[in-house]
C-alpha positions as CSV (number, residue, x, y, z in Angstrom):
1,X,0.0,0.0,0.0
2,X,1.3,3.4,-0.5
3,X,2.1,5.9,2.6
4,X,1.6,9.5,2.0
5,X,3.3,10.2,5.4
6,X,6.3,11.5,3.4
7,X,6.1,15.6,2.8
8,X,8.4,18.1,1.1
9,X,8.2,21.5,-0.1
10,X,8.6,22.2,-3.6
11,X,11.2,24.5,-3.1
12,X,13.2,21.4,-0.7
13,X,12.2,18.8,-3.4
14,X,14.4,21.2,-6.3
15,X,17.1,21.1,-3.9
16,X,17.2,17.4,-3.2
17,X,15.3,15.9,-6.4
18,X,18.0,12.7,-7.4
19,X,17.9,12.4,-4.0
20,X,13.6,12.2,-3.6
21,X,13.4,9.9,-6.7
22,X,16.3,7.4,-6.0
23,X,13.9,7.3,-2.3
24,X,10.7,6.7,-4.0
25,X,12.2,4.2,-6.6
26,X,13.9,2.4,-3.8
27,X,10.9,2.3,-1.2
28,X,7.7,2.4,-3.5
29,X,6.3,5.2,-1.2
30,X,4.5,8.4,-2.5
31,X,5.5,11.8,-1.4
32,X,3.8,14.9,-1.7
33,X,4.9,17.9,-3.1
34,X,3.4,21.2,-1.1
35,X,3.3,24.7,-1.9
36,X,3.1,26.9,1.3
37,X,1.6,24.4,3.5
38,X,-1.0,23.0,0.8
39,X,-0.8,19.7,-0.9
40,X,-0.2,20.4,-4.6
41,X,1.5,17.0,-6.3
42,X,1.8,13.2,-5.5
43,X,5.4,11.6,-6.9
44,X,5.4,8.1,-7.2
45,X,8.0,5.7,-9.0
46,X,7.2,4.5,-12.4
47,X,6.5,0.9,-11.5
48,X,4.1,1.6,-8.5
49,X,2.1,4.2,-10.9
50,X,2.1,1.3,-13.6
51,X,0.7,-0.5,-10.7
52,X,-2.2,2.1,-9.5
53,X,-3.0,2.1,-13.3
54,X,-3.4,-1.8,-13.9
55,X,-5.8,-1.5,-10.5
56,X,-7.5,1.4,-12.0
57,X,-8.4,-0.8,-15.2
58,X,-8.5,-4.0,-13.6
59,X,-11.3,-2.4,-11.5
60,X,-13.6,-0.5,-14.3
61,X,-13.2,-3.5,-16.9
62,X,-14.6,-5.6,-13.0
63,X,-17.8,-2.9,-13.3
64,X,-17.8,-3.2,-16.9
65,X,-18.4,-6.7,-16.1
66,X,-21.1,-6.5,-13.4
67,X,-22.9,-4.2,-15.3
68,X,-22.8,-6.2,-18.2
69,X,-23.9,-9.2,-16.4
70,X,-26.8,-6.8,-14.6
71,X,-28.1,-5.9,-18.4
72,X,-28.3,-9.6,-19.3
73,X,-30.3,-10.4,-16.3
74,X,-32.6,-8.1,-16.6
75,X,-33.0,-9.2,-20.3
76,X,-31.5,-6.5,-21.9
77,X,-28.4,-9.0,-24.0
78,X,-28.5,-9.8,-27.1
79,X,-27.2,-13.3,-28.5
80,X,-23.8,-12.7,-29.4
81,X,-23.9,-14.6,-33.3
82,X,-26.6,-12.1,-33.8
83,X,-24.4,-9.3,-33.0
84,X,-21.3,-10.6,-35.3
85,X,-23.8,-10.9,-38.4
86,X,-24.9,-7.5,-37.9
87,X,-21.0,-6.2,-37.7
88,X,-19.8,-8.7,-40.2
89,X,-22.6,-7.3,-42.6
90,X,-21.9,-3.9,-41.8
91,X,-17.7,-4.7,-42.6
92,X,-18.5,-6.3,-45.9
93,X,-20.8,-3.3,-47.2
94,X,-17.9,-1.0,-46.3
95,X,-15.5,-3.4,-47.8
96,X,-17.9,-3.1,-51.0
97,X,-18.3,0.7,-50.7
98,X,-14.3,0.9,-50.6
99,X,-13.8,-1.0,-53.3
100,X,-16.4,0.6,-56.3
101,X,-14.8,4.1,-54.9
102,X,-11.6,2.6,-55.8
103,X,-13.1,1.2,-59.3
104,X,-14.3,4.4,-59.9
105,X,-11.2,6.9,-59.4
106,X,-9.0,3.9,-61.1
107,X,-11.7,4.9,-64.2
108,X,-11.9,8.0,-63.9
């Protein structure tokens, strides 16, 4: 879990920077940047922010999911062959389209 004990001032964090990000890569911790007094930026290494950002996906594609499966049970679905026809229809009449444009400038 990350600890947001760690503080610094801006103005401290341009005086000791390689020193802040060799800590944070080594420990995993956040820190957080202030300007007088007031929180105004999180740093956090690159792999624990690749991290937060997998659990950030992880958990819409999970609601993504539940809703999905709330919409089917309430009837809402629709079978999924019937919904690659349709799009496999719909790809072949722009595949069609494409193709007498192309006819037609090659002519023309």
């Amino acid at each position: 879990m990350l600890a947001t004990q760690q503080t610094q001032s801006l103005s401290e964090f341009r005086k000791k920077a390689a020193e802040t990000i060799e800590r944070l890569n080594r420990t995993g911790d956040a820190e957080i940047l202030t300007v007088n007094g007031e929180a105004h930026a999180v740093l956090l290494s690159p792999a624990v922010y690749d991290d937060l950002a997998r659990e950030a996906e992880l958990s819409r594609d999970v609601a993504a999911i539940r809703q999905s499966m709330k919409e089917i049970e309430e009837g809402n679905g629709r079978p999924a062959r019937e919904v690659f026809d349709e799009l496999r229809a719909e790809l072949l009449a722009m595949k069609a389209a494409q193709q007498k444009a192309a006819k037609r400038k090659a002519a023309g």
